[in-house]
Backbone as JSON Lines, residues from 0, in Angstrom:
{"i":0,"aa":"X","n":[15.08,-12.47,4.48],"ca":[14.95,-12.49,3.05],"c":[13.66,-11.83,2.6]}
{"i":1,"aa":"X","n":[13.43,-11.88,1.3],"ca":[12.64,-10.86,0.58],"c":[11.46,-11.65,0.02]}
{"i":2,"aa":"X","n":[10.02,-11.88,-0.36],"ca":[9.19,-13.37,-0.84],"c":[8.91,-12.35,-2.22]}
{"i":3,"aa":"X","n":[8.71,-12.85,-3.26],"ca":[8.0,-12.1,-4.8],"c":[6.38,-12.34,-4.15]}
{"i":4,"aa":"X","n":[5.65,-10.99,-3.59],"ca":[4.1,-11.38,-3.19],"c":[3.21,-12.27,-4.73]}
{"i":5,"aa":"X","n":[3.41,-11.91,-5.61],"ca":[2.95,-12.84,-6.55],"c":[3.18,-14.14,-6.6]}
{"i":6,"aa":"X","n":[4.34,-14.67,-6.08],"ca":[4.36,-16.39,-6.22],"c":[3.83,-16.69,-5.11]}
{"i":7,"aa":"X","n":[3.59,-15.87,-3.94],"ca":[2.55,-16.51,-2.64],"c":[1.23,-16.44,-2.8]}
{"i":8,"aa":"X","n":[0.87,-15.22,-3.46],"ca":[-0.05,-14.83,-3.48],"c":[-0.88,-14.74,-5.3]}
{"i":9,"aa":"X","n":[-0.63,-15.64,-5.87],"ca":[-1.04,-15.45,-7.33],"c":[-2.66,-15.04,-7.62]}
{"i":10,"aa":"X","n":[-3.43,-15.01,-6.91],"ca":[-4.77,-15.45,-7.33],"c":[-5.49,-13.48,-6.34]}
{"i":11,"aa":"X","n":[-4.07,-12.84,-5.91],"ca":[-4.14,-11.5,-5.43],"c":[-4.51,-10.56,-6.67]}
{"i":12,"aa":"X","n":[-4.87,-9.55,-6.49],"ca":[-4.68,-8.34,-7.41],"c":[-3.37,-7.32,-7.32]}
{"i":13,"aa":"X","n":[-2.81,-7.26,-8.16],"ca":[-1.66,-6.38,-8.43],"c":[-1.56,-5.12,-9.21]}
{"i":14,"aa":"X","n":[-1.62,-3.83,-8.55],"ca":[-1.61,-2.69,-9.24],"c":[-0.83,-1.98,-9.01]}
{"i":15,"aa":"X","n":[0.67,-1.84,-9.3],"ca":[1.84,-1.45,-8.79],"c":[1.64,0.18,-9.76]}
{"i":16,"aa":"X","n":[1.23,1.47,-9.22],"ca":[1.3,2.74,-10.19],"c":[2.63,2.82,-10.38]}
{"i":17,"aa":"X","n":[3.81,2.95,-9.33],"ca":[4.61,3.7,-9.27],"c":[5.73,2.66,-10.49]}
{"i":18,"aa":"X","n":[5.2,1.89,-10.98],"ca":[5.67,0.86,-11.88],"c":[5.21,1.65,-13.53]}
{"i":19,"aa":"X","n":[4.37,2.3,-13.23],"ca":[3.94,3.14,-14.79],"c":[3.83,5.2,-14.47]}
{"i":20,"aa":"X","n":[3.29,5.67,-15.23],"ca":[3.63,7.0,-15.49],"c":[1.88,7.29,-14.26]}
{"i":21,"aa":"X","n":[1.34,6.53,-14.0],"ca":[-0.51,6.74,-13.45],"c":[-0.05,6.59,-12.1]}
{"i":22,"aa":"X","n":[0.98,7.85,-11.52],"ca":[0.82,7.7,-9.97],"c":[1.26,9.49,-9.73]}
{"i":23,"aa":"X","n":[1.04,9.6,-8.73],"ca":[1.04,11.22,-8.17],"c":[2.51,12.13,-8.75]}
{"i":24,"aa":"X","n":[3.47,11.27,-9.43],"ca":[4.61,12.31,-9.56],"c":[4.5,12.08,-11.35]}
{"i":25,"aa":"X","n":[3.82,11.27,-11.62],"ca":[3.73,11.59,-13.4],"c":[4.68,10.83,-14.2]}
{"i":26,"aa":"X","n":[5.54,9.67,-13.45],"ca":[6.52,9.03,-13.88],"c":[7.01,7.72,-13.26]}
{"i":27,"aa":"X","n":[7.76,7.27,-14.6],"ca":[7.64,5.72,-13.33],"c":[8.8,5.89,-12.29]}
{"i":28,"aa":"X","n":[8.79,5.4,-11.02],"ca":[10.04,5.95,-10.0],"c":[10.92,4.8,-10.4]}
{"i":29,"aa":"X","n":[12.24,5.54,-9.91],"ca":[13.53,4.61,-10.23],"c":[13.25,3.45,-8.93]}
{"i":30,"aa":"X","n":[13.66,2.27,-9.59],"ca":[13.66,1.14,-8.97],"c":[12.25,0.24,-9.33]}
{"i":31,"aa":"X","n":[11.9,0.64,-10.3],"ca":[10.21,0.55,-10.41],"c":[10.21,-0.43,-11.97]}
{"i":32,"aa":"X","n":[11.23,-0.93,-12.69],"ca":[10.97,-0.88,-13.9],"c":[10.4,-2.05,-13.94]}
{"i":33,"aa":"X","n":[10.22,-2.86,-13.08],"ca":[9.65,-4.18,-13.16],"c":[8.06,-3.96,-12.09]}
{"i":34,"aa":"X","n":[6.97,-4.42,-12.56],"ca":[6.1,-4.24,-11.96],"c":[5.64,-5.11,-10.86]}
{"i":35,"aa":"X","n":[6.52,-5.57,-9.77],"ca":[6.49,-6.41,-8.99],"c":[6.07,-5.99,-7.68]}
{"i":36,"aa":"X","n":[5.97,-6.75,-6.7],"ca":[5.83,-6.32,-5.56],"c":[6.66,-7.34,-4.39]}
{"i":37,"aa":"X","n":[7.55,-6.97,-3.82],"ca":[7.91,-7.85,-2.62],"c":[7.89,-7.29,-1.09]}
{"i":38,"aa":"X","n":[8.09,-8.28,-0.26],"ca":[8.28,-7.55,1.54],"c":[9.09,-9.14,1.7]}
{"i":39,"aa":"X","n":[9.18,-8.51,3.03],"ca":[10.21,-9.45,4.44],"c":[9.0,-11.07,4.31]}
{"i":40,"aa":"X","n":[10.3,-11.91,4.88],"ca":[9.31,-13.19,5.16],"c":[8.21,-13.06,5.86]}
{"i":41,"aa":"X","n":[8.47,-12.55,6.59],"ca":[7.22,-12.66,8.11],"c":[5.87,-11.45,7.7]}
{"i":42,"aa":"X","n":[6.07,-10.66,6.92],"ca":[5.16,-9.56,6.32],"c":[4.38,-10.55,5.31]}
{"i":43,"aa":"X","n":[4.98,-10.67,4.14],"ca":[4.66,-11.79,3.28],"c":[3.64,-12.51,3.8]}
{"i":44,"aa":"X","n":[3.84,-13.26,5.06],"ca":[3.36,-14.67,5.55],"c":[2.04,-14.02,5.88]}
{"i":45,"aa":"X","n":[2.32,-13.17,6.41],"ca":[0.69,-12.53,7.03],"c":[0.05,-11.6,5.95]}
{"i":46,"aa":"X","n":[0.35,-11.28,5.17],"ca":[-0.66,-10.76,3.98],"c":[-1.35,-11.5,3.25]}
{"i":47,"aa":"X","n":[-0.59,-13.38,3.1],"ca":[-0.94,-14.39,2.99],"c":[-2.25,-14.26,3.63]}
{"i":48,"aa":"X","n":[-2.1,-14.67,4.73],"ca":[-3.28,-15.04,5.6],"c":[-4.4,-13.7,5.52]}
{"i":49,"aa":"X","n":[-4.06,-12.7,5.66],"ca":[-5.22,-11.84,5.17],"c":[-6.0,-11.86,4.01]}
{"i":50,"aa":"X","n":[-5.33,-12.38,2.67],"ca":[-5.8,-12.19,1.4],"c":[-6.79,-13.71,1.5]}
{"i":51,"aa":"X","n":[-6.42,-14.51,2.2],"ca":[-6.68,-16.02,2.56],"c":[-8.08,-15.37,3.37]}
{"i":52,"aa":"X","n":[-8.52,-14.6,4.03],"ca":[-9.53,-14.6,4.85],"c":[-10.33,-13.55,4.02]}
{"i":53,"aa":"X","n":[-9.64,-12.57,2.98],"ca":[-10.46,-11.49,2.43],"c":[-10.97,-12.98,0.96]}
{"i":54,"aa":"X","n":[-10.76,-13.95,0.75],"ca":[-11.11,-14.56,-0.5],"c":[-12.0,-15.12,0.13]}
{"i":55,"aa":"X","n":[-12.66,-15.32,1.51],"ca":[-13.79,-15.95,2.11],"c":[-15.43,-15.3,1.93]}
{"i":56,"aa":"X","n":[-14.76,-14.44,1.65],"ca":[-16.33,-12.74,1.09],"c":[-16.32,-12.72,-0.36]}
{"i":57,"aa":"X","n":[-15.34,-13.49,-1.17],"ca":[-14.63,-13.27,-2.65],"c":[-14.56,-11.62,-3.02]}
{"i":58,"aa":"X","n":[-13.47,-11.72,-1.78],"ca":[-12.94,-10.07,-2.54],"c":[-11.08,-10.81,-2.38]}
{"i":59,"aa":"X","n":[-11.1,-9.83,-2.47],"ca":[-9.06,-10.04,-2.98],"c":[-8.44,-8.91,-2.38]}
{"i":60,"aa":"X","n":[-7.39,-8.99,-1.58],"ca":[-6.23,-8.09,-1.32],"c":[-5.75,-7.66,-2.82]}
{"i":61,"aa":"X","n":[-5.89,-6.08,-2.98],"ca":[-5.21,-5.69,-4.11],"c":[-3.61,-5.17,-3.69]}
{"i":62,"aa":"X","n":[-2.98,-5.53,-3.76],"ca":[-1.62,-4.86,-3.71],"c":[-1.11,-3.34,-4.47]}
{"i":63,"aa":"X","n":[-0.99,-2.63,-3.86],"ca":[-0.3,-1.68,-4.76],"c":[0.69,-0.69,-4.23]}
{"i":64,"aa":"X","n":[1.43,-1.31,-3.2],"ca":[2.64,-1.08,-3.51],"c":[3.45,-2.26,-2.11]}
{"i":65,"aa":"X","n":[4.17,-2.54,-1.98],"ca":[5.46,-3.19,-1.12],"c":[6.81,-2.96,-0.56]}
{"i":66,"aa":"X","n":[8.06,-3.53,-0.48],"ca":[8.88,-3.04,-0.84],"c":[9.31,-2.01,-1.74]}
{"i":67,"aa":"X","n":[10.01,-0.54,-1.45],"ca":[10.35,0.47,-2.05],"c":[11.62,0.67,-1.76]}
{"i":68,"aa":"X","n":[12.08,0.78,-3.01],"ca":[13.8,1.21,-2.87],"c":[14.49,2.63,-2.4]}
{"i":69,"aa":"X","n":[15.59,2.86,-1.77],"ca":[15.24,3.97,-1.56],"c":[15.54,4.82,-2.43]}
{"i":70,"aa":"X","n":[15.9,4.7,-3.71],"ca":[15.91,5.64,-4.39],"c":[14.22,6.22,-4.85]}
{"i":71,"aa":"X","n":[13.78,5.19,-4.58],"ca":[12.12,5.68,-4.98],"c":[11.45,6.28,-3.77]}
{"i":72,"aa":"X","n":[11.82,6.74,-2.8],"ca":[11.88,7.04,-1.53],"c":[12.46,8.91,-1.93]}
{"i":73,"aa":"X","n":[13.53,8.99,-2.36],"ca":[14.13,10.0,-2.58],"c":[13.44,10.84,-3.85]}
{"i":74,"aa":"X","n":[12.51,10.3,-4.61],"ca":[12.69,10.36,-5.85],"c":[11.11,11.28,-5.59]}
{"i":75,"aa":"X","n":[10.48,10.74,-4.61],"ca":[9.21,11.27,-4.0],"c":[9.32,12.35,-3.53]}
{"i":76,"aa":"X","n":[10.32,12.52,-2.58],"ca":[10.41,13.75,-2.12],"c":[10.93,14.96,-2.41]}
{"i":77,"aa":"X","n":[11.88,14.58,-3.12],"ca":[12.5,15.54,-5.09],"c":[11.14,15.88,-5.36]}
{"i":78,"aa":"X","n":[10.39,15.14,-5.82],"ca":[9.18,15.62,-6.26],"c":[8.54,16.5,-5.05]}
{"i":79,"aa":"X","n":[7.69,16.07,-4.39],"ca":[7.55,17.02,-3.05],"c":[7.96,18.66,-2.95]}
{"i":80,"aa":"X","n":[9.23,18.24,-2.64],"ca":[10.64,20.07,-2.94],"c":[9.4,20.35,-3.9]}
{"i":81,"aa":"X","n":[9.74,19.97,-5.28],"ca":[9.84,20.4,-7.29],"c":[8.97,21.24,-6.87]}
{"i":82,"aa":"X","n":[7.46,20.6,-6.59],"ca":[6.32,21.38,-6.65],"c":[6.15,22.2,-5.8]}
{"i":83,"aa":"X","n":[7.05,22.33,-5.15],"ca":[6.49,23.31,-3.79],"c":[5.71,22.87,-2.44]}
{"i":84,"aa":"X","n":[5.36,21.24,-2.23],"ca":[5.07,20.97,-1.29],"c":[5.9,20.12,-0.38]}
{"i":85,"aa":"X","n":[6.63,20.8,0.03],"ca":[7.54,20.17,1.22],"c":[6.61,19.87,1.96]}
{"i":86,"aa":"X","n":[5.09,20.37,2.63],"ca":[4.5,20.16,3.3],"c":[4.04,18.45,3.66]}
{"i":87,"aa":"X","n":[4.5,18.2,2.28],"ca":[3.92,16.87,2.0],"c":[4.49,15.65,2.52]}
{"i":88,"aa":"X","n":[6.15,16.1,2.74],"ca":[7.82,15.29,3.53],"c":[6.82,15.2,4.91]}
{"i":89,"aa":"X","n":[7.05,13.84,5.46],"ca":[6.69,13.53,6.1],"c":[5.51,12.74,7.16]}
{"i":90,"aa":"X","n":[4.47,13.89,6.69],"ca":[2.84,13.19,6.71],"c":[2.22,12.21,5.81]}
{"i":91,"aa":"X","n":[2.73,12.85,4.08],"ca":[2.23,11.38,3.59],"c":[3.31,10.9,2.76]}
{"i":92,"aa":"X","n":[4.44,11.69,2.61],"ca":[5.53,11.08,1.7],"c":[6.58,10.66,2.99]}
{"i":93,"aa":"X","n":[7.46,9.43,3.25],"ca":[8.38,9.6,3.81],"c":[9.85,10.09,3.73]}
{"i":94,"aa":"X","n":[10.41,10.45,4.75],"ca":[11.71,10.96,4.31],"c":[12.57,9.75,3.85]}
{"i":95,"aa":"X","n":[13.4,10.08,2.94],"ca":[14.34,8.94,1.91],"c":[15.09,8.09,3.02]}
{"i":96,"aa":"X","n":[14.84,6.79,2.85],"ca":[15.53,5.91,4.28],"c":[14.71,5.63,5.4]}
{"i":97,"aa":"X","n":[13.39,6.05,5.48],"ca":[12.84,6.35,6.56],"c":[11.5,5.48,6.72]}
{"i":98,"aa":"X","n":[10.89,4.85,5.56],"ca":[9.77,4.76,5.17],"c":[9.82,3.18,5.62]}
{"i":99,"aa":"X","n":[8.47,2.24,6.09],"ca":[8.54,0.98,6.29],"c":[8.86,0.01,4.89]}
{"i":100,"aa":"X","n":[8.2,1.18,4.18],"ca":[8.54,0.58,2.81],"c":[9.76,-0.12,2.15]}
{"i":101,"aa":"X","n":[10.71,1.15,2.96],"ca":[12.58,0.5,2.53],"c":[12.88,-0.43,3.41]}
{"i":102,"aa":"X","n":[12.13,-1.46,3.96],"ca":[13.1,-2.37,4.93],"c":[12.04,-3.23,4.35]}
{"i":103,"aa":"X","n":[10.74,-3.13,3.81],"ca":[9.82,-4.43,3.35],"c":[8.92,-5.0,4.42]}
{"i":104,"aa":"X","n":[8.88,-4.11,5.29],"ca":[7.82,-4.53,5.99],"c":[6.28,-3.73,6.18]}
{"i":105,"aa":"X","n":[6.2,-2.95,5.14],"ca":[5.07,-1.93,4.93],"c":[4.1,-2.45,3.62]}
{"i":106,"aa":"X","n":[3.57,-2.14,3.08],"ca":[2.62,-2.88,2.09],"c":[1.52,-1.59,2.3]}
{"i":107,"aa":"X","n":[1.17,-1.5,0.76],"ca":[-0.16,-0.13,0.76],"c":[-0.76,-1.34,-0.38]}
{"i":108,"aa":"X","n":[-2.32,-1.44,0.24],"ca":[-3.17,-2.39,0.36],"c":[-4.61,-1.72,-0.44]}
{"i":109,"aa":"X","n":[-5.59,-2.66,-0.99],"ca":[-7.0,-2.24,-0.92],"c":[-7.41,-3.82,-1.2]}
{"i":110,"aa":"X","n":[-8.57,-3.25,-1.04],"ca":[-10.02,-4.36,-1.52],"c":[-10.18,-4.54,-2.82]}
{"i":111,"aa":"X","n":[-10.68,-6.0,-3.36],"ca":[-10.94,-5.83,-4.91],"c":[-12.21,-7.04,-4.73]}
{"i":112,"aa":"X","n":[-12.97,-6.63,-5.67],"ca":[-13.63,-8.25,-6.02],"c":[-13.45,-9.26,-6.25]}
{"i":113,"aa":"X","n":[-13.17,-10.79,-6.66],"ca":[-12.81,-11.42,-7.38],"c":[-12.35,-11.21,-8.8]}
{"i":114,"aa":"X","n":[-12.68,-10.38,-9.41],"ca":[-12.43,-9.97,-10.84],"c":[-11.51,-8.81,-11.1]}
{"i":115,"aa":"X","n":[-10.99,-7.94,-9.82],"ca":[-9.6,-7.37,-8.84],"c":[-10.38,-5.78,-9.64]}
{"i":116,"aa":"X","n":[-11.71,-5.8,-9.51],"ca":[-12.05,-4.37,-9.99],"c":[-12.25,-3.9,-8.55]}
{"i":117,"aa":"X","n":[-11.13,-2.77,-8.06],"ca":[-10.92,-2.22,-6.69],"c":[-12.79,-1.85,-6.44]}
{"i":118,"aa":"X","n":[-12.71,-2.06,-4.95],"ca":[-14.28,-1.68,-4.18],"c":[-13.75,-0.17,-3.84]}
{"i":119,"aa":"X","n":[-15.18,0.44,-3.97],"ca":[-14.95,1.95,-3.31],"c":[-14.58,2.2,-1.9]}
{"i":120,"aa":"X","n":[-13.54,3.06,-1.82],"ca":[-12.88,3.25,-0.62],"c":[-12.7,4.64,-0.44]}
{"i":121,"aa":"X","n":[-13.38,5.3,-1.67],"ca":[-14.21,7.0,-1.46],"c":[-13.02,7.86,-1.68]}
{"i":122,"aa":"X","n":[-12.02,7.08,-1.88],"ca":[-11.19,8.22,-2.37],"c":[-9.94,7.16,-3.33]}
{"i":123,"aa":"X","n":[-9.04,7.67,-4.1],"ca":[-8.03,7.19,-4.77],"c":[-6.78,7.03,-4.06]}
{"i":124,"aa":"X","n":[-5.79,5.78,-4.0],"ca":[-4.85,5.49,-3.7],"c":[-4.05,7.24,-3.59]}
{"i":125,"aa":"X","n":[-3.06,7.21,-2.99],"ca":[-1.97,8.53,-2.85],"c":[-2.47,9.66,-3.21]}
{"i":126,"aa":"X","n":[-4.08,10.25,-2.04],"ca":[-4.53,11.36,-1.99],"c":[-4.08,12.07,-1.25]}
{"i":127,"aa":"X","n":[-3.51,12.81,-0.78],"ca":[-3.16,13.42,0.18],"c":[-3.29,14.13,0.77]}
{"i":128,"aa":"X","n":[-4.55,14.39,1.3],"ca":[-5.32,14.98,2.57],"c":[-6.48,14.17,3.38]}
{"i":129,"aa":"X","n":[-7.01,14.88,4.41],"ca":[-8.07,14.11,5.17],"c":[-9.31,13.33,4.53]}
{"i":130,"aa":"X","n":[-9.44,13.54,2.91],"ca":[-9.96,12.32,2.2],"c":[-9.87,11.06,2.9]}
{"i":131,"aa":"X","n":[-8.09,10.77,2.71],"ca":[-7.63,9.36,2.76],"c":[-7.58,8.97,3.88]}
{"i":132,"aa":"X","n":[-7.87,9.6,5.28],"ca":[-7.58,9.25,6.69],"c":[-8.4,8.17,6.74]}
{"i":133,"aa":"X","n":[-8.21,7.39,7.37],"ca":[-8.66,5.72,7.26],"c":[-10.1,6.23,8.41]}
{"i":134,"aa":"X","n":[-10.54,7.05,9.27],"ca":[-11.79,7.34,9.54],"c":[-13.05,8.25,9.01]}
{"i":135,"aa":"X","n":[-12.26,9.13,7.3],"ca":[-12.8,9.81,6.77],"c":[-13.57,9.17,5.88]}
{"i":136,"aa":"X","n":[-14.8,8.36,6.12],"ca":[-15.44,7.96,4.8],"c":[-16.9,7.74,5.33]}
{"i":137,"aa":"X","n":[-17.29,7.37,4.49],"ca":[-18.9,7.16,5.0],"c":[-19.56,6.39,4.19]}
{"i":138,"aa":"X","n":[-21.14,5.72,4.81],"ca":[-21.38,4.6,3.94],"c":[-20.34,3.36,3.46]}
{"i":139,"aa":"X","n":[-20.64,2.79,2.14],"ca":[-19.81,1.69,1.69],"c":[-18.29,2.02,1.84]}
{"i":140,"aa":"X","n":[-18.34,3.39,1.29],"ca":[-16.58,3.55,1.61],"c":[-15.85,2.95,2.48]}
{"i":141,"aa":"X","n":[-16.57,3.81,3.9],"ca":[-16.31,3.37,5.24],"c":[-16.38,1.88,5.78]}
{"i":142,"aa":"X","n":[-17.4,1.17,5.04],"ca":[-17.32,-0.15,5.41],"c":[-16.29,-0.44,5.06]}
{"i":143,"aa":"X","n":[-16.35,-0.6,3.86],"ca":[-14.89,-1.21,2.98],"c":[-13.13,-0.63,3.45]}
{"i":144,"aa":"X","n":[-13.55,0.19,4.32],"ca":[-12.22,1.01,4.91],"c":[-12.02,0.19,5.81]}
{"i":145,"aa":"X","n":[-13.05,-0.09,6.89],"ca":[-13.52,-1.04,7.95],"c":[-13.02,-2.47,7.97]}
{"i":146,"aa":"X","n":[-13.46,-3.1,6.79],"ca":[-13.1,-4.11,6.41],"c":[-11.85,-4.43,6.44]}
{"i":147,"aa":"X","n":[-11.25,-3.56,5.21],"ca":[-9.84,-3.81,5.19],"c":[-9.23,-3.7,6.58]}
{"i":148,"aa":"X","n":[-9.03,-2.78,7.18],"ca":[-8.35,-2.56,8.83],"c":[-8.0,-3.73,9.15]}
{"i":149,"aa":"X","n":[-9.65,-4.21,9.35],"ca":[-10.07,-5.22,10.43],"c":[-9.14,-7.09,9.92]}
{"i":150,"aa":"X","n":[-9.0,-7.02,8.66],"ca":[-8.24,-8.36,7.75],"c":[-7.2,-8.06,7.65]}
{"i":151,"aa":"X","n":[-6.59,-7.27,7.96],"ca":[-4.59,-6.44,8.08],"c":[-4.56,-6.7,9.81]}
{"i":152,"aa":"X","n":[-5.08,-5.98,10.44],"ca":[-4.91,-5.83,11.95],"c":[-5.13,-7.45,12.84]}
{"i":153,"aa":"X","n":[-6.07,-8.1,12.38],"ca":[-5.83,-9.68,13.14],"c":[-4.88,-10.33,12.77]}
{"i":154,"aa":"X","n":[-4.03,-10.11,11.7],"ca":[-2.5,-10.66,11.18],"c":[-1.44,-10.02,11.49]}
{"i":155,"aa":"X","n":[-1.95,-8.61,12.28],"ca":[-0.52,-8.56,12.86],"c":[-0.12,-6.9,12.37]}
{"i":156,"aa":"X","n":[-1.2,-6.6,11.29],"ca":[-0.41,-4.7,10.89],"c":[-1.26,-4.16,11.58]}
{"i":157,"aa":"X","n":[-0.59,-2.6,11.68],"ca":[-1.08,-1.61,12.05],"c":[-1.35,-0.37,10.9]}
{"i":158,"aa":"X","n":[-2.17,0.17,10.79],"ca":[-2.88,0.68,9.69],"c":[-2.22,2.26,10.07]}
{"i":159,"aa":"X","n":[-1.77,3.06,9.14],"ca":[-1.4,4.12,9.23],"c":[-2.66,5.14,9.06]}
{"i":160,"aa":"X","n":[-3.21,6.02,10.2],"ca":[-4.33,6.63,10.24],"c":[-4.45,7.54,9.12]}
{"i":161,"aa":"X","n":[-3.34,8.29,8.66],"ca":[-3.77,9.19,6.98],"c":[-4.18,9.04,6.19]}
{"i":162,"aa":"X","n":[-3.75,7.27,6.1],"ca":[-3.54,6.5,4.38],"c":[-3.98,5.27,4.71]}
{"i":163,"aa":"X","n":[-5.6,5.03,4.39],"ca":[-6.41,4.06,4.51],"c":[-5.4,2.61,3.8]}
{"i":164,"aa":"X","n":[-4.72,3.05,3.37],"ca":[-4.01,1.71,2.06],"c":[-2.45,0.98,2.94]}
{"i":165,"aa":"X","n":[-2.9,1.9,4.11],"ca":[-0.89,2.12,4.74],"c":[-0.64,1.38,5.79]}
{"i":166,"aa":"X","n":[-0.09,-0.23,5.63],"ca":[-0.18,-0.97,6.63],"c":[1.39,-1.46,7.02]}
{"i":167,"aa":"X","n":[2.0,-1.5,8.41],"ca":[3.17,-1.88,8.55],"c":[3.03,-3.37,9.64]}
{"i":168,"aa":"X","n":[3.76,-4.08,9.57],"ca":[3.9,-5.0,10.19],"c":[5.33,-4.95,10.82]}
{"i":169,"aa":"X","n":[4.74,-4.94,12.29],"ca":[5.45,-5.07,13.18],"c":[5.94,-5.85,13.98]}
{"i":170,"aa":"X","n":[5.84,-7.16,13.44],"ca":[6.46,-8.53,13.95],"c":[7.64,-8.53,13.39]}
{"i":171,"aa":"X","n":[8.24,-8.02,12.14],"ca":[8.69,-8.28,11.49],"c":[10.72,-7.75,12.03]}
{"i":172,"aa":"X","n":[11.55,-8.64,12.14],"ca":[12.99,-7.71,12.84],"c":[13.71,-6.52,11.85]}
């Protein structure tokens, strides 16, 4: 089954773009009209426990994105083609069906304060080049890149090296 991360997690930060027109394709994606976020039980359970150990520093797991449908999957890579960067299928967009996102066991993540004003992480959510590689940063960035890893990875994800925000959990069937 599927958990709403907001009723586990209420006291999280929630910044779903692809829920408004403020994300890389300029529109809200289909499947998006509700600004929610969900994953798998066992994903859920352990983002729990991360956001539970990131509120010990009083920062907050910001959520911003979860479960993705696959039409919002398809809808990315339409975009991708449109502009001319097919280059993009694959490395940081996934192919439609393909993504951890469509089964709910993926989650794109950051740091926030208590007051969910995101910490610098030196570059913006869905950049797409060696900016965002989860070893490209320096100073606070890098800590805060650091950080996060390190509060995803003792619960169980593995951090996608491109996309500092890109965590899959692999416990999950």
């Amino acid at each position: 089954g599927f958990v709403d991360l907001r009723s586990v997690m209420p006291d999280a930060c929630f910044v779903i773009p692809y829920a408004t027109s403020q994300n890389f394709t300029g529109a809200v994606l289909p499947g998006y009209s509700a600004p929610g976020a969900w994953a798998r039980t066992q994903t859920a359970a352990a983002l729990v426990r991360a956001h539970q150990s990131a509120k010990r520093t009083d920062q907050r797991i910001a959520v911003l994105d979860a479960y993705r449908p696959i039409r919002a999957s398809k809808a990315m890579t339409d975009w991708a083609t449109r502009i001319g960067r097919p280059d993009l299928i694959g490395e940081y967009i996934a192919s439609s069906g393909y993504s951890g996102h469509n089964k709910g066991n993926t989650v794109d993540v950051s740091l926030a304060n208590a007051d969910c004003t995101l910490l610098d992480m030196g570059v913006t959510f869905d950049t797409f080049d060696h900016t965002a590689w989860t070893v490209n940063a320096t100073g606070q960035a890098l800590s805060n890149r650091q950080r996060l890893v390190s509060l995803m990875e003792v619960e169980g994800f593995t951090n996608y090296s491109k996309e500092y925000w890109h965590f899959s959990y692999a416990a999950e069937p």
